[in-house]
C-alpha positions in Angstrom: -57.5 57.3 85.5 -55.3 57.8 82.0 -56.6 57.7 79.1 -55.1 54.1 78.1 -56.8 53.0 81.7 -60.3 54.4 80.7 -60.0 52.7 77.2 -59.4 49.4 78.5 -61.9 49.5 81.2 -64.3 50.7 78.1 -63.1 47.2 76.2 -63.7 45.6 79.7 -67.4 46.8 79.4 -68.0 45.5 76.1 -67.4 41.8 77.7 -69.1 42.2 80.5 -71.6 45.4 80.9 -71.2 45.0 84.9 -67.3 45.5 85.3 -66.9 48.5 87.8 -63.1 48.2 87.9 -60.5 45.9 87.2 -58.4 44.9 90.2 -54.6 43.8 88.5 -53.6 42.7 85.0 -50.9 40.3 83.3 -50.6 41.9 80.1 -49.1 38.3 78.1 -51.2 34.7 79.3 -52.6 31.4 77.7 -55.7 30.0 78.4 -54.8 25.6 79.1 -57.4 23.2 79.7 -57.3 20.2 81.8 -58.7 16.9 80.1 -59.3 14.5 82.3 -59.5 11.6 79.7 -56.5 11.9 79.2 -55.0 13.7 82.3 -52.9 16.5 80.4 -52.8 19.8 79.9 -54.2 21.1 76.8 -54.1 24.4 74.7 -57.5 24.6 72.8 -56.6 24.2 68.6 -59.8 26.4 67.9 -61.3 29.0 70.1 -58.0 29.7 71.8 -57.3 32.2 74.9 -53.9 34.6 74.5 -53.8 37.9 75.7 -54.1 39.8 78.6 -55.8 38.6 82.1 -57.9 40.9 84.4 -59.5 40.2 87.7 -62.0 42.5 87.8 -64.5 44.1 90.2 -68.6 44.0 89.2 -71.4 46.2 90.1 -73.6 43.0 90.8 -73.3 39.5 92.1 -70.7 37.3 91.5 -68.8 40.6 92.7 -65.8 39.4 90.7 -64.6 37.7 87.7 -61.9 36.7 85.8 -61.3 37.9 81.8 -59.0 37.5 79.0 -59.1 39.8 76.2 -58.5 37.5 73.4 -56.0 38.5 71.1 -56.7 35.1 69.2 -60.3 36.0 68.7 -63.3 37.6 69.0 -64.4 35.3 72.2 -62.8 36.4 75.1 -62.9 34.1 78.3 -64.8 35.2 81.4 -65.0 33.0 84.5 -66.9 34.3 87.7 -65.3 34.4 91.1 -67.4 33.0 93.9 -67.7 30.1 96.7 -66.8 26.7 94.5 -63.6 28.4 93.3 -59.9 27.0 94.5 -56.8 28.9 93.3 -53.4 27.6 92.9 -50.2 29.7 92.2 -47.3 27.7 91.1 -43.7 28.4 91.9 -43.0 28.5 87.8 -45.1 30.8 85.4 -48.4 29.0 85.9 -51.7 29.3 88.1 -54.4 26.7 88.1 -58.3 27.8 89.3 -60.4 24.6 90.1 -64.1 24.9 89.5 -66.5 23.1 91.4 -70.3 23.1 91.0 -73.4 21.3 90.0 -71.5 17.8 91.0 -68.9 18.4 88.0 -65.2 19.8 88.6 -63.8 22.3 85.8 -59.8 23.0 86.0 -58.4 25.9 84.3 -54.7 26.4 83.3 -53.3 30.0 82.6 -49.5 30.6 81.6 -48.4 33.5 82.1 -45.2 35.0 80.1 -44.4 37.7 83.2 -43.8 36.1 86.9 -43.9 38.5 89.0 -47.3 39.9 87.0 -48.2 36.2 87.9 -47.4 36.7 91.4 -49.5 40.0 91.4 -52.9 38.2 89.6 -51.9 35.1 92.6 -52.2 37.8 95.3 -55.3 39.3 94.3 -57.1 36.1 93.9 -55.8 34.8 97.1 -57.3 38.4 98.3 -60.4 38.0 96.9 -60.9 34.4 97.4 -60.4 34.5 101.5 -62.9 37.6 102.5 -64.8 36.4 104.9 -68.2 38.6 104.2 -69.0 39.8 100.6 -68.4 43.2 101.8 -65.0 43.3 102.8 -63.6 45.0 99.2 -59.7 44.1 98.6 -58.3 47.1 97.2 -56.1 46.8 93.7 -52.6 45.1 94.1 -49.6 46.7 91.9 -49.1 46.9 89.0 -52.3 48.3 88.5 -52.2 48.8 84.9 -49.0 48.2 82.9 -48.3 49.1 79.1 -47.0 46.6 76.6 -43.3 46.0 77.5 -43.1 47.1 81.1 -44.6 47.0 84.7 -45.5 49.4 87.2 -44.4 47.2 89.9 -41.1 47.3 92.1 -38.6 44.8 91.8 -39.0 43.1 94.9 -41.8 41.6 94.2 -45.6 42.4 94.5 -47.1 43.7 98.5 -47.9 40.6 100.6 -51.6 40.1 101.0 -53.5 38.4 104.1 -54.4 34.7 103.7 -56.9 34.5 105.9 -57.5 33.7 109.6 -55.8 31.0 111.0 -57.6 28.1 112.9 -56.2 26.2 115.9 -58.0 23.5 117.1 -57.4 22.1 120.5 -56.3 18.0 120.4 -59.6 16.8 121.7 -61.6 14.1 121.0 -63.5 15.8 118.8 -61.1 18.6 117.7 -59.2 15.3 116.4 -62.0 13.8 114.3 -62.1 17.7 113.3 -58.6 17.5 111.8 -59.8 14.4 110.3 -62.3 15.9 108.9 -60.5 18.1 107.3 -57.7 16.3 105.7 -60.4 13.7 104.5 -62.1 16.6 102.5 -58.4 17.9 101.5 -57.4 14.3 100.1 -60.9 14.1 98.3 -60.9 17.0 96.3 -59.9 16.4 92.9 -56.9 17.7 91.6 -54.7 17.3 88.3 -53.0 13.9 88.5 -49.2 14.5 89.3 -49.6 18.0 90.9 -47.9 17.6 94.6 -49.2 19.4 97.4 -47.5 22.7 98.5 -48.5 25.8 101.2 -50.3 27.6 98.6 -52.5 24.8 97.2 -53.5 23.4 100.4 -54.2 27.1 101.6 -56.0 27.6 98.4 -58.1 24.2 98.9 -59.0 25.3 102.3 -60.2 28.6 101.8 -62.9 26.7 99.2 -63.5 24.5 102.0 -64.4 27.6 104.2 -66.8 29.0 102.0 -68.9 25.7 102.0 -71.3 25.4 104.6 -72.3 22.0 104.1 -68.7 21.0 105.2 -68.5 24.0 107.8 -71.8 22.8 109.8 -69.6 19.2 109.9 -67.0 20.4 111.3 -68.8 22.3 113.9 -70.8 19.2 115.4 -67.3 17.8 115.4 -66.2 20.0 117.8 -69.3 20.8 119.5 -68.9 17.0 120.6 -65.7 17.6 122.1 -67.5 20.4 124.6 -69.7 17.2 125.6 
């Protein structure tokens, strides 16, 4: 570790006392907010989010978070990573994290001024987000730390990262009310109005759907019915 890594992971620390390591950076983003009154994207006049994003790796549970070190403020934003979190990387500059917990729905916007440092922060959420046990660890996606004006990272493009197992579920009675399932708690999850689907939202939305037992017991009887 450099010295310009050790002072940031030391301004890290000063936001949150628990970071062990930060994961990957974008070093240029801004913080949008999704008002569902009137179903546009927002960027807060006061208490504002610009600067640079870290996913980062904590000694204690949730085992990973989310931070911006506001260049706009003293308040920099910090939002945990754990079950009740959906990703979504866009194909332009922007990636959308859906919140859900407690019965409400929280939607974050963050633009990001580098796309291939989008791509990277994409990854490593995507990483993160389809473990299947807390202690599988995903190990840091490149760039791992870039300096103001340039990136670390190759110009194809950042390493591609595992999305997960895949799930094939046999046409039975049962496997089919499965499916149905499934596409019934797809079509009811709340979204930004105007968003279409794509591969990486739907695989985002899914890997939620995975870490929620409630909806993983369902499924289960489903198919359980079909060995009847």
């Amino acid at each position: 570790m450099n010295d310009h890594e050790r002072l940031t992971l030391k301004s890290l620390r000063r936001v949150d006392s628990s970071i062990e390591r930060y994961l990957s950076v974008a070093q240029s983003t801004v913080y949008y907010s999704y008002d569902a009154r009137t179903k546009q994207w927002v960027k807060p006049t006061t208490n504002g989010y610009e600067g640079a994003l870290f996913i980062c790796e904590r000694q204690s549970d949730p085992k990973y978070c989310l931070i911006i070190l506001n260049r706009a403020s003293a308040q920099h934003f910090v939002l945990p990573i754990q079950p009740g979190v959906m990703a979504e990387v866009r194909d332009d500059n922007y990636i959308f994290i859906r919140v859900t917990g407690q019965g409400a729905v929280k939607t974050h916007g963050f633009w990001f001024f580098n796309n291939e440092e989008k791509a990277v922060i994409g990854e490593q959420l995507k990483s993160i987000l389809s473990q299947p046990t807390p202690s599988a660890i995903p190990q840091p996606l490149t760039p791992m730390m870039t300096r103001h004006g340039g990136s670390t990272g190759s110009r194809g493009g950042p390493a591609a990262s595992p999305h997960g197992p895949m799930i094939t579920v046999t046409p039975t009675r049962g496997g089919e009310e499965a499916v149905t399932r499934v596409m019934e708690g797809l079509l009811h999850t709340p979204g930004p109005q105007g968003v279409p689907y794509s591969r990486e939202k739907v695989r985002a939305m899914l890997s939620a759907m995975l870490n929620n037992d409630q909806f993983i017991d369902t499924v289960v009887r489903h198919l359980n019915n079909a060995l009847e």
